[in-house]
C-alpha positions, 0 to 999 in steps of 0.5 A: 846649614851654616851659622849666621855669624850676626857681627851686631847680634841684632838679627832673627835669622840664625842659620843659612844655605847658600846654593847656585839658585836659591839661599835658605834661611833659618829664624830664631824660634821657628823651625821653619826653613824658608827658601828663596829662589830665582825662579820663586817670587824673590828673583835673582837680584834679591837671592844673590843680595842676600847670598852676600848678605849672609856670608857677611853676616850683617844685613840679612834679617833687615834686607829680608823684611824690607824686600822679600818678607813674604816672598818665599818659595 
């Protein structure tokens, strides 16, 4: 997993991975690993917003708990 540059050091999410359907996210203080894909509850259009999100590294946390807080694989 890469590391979630966070410019505004603002965010929860610490680490990512990108892959060709689905982004995984990583949280400060879980272990946890959360998948969100295409075929999942998420969909294309939330997964590929998020795979730019991320490699930005600014928006990803917020972005998730606006849109697809619970909508994880």
């Amino acid at each position: 997993m890469e590391i979630y540059k966070d410019i505004n050091n603002d965010s929860h999410v610490t680490h990512y991975e990108v892959g060709d359907i689905y982004i995984r996210v990583k949280f400060n203080g879980t272990a946890k690993i959360y998948t969100y894909s295409y075929y999942g509850k998420a969909g294309k259009f939330h997964v590929d917003r998020m795979k730019i999100l991320a490699r930005s590294g600014d928006g990803l946390n917020s972005y998730i708990n606006r849109n697809v807080k619970f909508s994880y694989d």
